[in-house]
C-alpha positions, 0 to 999 in steps of 0.5 A, a space after each residue: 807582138 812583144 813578148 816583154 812581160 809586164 812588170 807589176 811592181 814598176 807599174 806600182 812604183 810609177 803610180 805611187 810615184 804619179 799619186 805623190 806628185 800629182 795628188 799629194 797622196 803618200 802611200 807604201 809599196 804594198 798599199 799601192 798594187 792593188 790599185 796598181 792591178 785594178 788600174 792595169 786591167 781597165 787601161 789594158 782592156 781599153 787599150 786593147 778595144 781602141 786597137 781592134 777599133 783603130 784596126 777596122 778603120 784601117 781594114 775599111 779605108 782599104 777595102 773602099 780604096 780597092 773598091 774605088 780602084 775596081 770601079 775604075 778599071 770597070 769603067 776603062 774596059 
């Protein structure tokens, strides 16, 4: 795990950056950070999800190569 602590205002600037490029929306710093905060949670916790998903997928795909290799020894004895 990192322990690197996330940095609201940087996340702010790249999203005032992105709706001013993107959008052609012009918004201030302070305007910004709420959204900012809004849209930190929604991706974390999808994030997060997609994580513990991606982990069960590998966790399941191991435990049927185990059983396979099990199987085969039963076979050989």
């Amino acid at each position: 795990m990192s322990n690197d602590k996330f940095d609201l205002i940087k996340f702010s600037s790249k999203i005032r950056d992105l709706l001013e490029s993107e959008l052609d929306i012009s918004v201030g710093n302070m305007e910004v950070i709420p959204l900012a905060e809004k849209l930190y949670k929604l991706v974390r916790n999808e994030a997060y999800n997609e994580g513990v998903l991606d982990a069960q997928r590998v966790l399941n795909q191991k435990l049927s190569d185990i059983s396979e290799q099990l199987d085969l020894l039963l076979q050989y004895e």
